[in-house]
C-alpha positions as CSV (number, residue, x, y, z in Angstrom):
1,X,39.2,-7.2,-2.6
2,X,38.8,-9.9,0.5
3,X,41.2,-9.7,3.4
4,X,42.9,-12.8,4.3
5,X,41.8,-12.2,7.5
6,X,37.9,-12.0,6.7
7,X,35.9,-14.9,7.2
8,X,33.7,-15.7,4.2
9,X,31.7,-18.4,3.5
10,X,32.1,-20.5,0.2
11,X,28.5,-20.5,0.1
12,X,28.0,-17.0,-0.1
13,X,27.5,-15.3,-3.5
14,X,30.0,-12.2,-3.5
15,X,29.5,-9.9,-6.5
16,X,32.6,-7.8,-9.4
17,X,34.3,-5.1,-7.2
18,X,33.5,-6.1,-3.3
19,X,35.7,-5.3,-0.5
20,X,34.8,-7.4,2.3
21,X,37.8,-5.9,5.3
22,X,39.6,-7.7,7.9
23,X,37.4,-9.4,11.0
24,X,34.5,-9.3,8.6
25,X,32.4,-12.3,8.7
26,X,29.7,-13.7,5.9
27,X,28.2,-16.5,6.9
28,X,26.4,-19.3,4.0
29,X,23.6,-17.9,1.6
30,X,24.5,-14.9,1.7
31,X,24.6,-12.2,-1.5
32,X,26.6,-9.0,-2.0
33,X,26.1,-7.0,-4.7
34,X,29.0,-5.2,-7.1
35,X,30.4,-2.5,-5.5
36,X,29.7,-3.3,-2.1
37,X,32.0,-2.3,0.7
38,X,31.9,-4.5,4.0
39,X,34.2,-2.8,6.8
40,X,35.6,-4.6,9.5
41,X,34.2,-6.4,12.1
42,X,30.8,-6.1,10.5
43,X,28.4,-9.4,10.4
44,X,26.3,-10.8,7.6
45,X,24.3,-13.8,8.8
46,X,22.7,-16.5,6.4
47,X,20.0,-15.5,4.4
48,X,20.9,-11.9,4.1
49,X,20.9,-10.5,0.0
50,X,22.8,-7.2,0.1
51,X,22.4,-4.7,-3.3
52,X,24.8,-2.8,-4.9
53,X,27.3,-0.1,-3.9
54,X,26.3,-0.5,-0.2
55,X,28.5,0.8,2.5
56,X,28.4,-1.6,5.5
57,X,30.3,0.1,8.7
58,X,32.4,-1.5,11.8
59,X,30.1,-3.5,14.6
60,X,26.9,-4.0,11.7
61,X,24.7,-6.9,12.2
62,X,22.8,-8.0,9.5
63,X,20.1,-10.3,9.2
64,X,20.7,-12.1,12.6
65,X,17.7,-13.9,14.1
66,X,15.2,-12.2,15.6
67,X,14.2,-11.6,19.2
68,X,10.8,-12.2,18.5
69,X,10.1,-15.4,21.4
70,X,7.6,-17.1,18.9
71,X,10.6,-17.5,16.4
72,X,10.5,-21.3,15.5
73,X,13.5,-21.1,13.7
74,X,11.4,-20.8,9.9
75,X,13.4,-20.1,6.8
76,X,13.3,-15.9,6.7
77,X,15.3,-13.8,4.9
78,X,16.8,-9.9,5.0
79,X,17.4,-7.9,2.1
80,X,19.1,-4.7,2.3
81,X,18.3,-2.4,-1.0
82,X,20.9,-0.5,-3.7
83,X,22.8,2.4,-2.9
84,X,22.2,2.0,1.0
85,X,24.7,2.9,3.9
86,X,23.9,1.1,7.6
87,X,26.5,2.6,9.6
88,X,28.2,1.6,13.0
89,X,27.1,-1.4,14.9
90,X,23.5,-1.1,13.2
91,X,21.6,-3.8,14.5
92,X,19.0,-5.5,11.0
93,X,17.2,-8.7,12.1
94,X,15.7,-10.8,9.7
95,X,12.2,-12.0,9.4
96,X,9.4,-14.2,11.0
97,X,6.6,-16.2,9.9
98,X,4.4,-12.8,9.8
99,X,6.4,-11.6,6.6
100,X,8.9,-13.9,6.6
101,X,11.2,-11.2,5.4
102,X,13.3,-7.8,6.8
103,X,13.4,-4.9,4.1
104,X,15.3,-2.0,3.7
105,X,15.1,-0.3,0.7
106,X,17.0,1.6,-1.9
107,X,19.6,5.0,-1.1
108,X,18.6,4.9,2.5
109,X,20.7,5.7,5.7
110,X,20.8,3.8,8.8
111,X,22.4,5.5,11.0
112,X,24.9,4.6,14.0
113,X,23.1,2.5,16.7
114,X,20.0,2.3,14.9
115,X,17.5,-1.2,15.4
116,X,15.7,-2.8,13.2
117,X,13.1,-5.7,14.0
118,X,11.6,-8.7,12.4
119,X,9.5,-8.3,9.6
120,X,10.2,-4.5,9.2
121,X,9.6,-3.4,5.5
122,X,11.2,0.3,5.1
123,X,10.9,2.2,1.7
124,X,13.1,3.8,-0.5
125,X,15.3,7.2,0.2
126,X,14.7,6.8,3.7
127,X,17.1,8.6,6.9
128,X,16.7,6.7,10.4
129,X,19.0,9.1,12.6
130,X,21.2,7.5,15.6
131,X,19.9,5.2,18.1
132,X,16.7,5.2,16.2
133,X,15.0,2.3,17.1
134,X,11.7,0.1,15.3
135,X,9.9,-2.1,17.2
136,X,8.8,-5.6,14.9
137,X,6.6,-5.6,12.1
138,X,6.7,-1.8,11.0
139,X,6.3,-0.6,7.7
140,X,7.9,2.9,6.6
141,X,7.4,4.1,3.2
142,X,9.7,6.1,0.8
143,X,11.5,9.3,1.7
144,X,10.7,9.5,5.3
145,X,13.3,11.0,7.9
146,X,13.2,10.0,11.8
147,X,15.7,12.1,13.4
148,X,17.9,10.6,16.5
149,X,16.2,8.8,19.1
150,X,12.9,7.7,18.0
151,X,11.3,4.6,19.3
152,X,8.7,3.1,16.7
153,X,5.9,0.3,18.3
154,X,5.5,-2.7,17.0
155,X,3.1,-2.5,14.0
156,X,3.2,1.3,13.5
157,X,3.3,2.6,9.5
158,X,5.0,5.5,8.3
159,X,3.7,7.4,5.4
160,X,5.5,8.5,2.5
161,X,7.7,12.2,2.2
162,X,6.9,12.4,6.8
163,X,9.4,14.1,9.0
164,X,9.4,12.7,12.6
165,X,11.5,15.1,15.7
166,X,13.9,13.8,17.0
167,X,13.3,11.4,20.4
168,X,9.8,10.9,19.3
169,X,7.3,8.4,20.9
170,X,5.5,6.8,17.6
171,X,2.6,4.8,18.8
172,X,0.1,5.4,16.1
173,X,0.4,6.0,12.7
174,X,2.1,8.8,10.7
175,X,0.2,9.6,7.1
176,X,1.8,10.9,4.4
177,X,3.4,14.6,3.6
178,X,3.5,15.6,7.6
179,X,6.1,16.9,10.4
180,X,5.5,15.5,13.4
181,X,6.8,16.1,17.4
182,X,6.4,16.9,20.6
183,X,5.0,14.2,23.4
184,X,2.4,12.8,23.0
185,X,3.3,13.0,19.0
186,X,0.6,15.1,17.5
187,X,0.7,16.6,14.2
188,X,2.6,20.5,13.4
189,X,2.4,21.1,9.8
190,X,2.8,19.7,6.0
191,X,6.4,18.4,5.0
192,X,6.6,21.4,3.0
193,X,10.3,22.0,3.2
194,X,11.1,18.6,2.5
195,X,8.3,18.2,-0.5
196,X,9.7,21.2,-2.2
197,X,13.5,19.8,-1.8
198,X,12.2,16.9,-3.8
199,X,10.1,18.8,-6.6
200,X,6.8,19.3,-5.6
201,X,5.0,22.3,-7.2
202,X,3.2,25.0,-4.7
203,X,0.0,24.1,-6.0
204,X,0.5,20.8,-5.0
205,X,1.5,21.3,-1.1
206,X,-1.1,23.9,-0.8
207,X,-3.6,20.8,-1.6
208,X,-1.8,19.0,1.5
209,X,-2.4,21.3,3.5
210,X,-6.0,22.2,2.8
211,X,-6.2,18.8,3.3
212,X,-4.9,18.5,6.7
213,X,-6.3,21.9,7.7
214,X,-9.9,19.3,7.7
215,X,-8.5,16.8,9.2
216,X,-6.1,18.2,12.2
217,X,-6.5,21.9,12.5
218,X,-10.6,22.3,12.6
219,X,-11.2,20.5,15.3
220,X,-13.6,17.7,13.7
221,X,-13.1,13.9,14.6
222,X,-11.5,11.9,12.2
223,X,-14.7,10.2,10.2
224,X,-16.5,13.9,10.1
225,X,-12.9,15.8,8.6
226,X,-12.8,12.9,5.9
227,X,-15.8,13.4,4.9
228,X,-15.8,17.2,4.3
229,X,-12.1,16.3,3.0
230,X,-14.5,14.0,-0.2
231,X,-17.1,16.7,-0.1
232,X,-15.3,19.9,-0.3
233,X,-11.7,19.3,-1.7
234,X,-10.9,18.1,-5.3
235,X,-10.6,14.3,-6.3
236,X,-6.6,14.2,-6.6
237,X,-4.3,11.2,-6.0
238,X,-3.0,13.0,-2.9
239,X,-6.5,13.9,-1.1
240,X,-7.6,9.5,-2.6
241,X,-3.8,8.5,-0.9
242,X,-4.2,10.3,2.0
243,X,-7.7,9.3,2.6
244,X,-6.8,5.7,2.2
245,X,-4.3,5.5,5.0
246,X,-6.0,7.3,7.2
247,X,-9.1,5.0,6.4
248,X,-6.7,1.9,6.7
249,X,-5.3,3.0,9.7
250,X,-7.7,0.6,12.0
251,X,-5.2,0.9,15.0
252,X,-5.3,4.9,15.0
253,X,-3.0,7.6,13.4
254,X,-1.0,10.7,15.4
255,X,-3.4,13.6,17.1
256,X,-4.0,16.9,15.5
257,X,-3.2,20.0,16.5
C-alpha cells in the first residue's frame, strides 16, 4: 500500500506487498524489495536498492550524498540488505569513488540515531546500538554488536562474531571473536557468550582463547605472539583467520590486556 500522500518517484522500482506511509519520499532509481515497510517521513534518495522485508522508521535517510568534501558528484550507489531494520532518523550515506558503494547487509539493526558514512561495507547479522556513529570507509563483518555511543574512525575494520562496550573510541582495528572496552579500547576477553549463542562448540572457543592468551595476555609484541601462535597452536581456520587480519591490519589493531 502507498499513501496518497507519499511522494514516489515513477522511476523507482517498488516491489509485491510494500507499504511506503504518508510524507515518505522515494526519489528516481530507487528499488524496494517485497515486503518492505517505509514509515513516514522517511527518505530514500536515488541510487538506493532496498531488500526485502525491511523496516524503514520515521526521520531515516537513505543513501543521501555524502559529506565526504572530495565528492565530485560520481555515480555511487547504497544498498541496504534482506530482513534489515534502520530505525529513527538513521542517517545511510551512499558511496564515493573509493568503493563507489554503501553496504549494509542482511538481518541487521541500525539503531535510532545511528550514522553511517560513504563507502562503509557492514556484514550480515549485525547490531549498531543508538547514536552509534562510523566514520567513512569502514568495514564491519558479520555478527558484530557495537552497543550505544560508539564512534568508529575512518578506515577502521571490524572482525567477525566482536562485541564493542558501549561509548567506545575505535581507532584501530578489532579482530575477530573478541569483547572489547574501556578507554583507550584494549582487549577483555573472547566473545564467548555471544559465540556459544550462535553454536559454537567449547572446543572451539577454548581454541580462541588460547589464541588470544599469545597474542594479548603474555605480554609479547604482536609479530613475536604470532609467531608462537603458528608454532605452538594447531593449524585451524580460526588461528589461519585470525592470523590474517591481524597480519592485514597494516594501520594497527586494539591493545592487549
Amino acid at each position: 500500500m502507498i499513501s496518497p500522500l507519499a511522494n514516489v518517484s515513477s522511476k523507482a522500482k517498488i516491489g509485491n506487498n510494500v507499504t511506503i506511509e504518508a510524507f515518505a519520499t522515494v526519489y528516481d532509481d530507487v528499488e524496494i524489495g517485497d515486503n518492505t515497510h517505509i514509515h513516514p517521513n522517511a527518505l530514500i534518495y536515488p541510487d538506493t536498492i532496498i531488500g526485502s522485508n525491511c523496516q524503514i522508521f520515521p526521520g531515516a535517510i537513505i543513501g543521501v550524498v555524502s559529506q565526504d568534501l572530495k565528492y565530485k558528484g560520481e555515480k555511487a550507489i547504497t544498498v541496504i540488505g534482506n530482513n534489515t531494520i534502520i530505525r529513527e532518523y538513521v542517517t545511510v550515506h551512499k558511496g564515493t569513488s573509493d568503493r563507489m558503494t554503501t553496504k549494509v547487509g542482511d538481518n541487521c539493526m541500525l539503531m535510532a540515531y545511528v550514522h553511517v558514512a560513504h563507502d562503509c561495507i557492514i556484514g550480515n547479522n549485525v547490531i549498531l546500538a543508538n547514536y552509534t556513529g562510523l566514520a567513512g570507509h569502514v568495514t564491519i563483518d558479520d555478527f558484530v554488536i557495537l552497543e550505544g555511543m560508539c564512534a568508529v574512525q575512518q578506515f577502521v575494520h571490524i572482525g567477525a562474531h566482536s562485541f564493542l562496550a558501549g561509548a567506545s573510541k575505535v581507532r584501530k582495528n578489532v579482530p575477530p571473536y573478541i569483547r572489547v572496552a574501556r578507554e583507550p579500547l584494549q582487549y577483555i576477553g573472547v566473545n564467548t557468550v555471544g559465540l556459544a549463542r550462535r553454536g559454537y562448540e567449547k572446543e572451539v572457543i577454548n581454541q580462541i582463547e588460547d589464541i588470544y592468551r599469545l597474542i594479548f595476555v603474555r605480554g609479547h609484541n604482536i609479530t613475536n605472539a604470532l609467531e608462537l601462535v603458528n608454532s605452538e597452536l594447531p593449524d585451524t581456520k580460526y588461528r589461519n583467520q585470525i592470523v590474517d587480519f591481524i597480519k592485514n591490519s597494516t594501520d594497527g589493531i586494539i591493545k592487549g590486556i
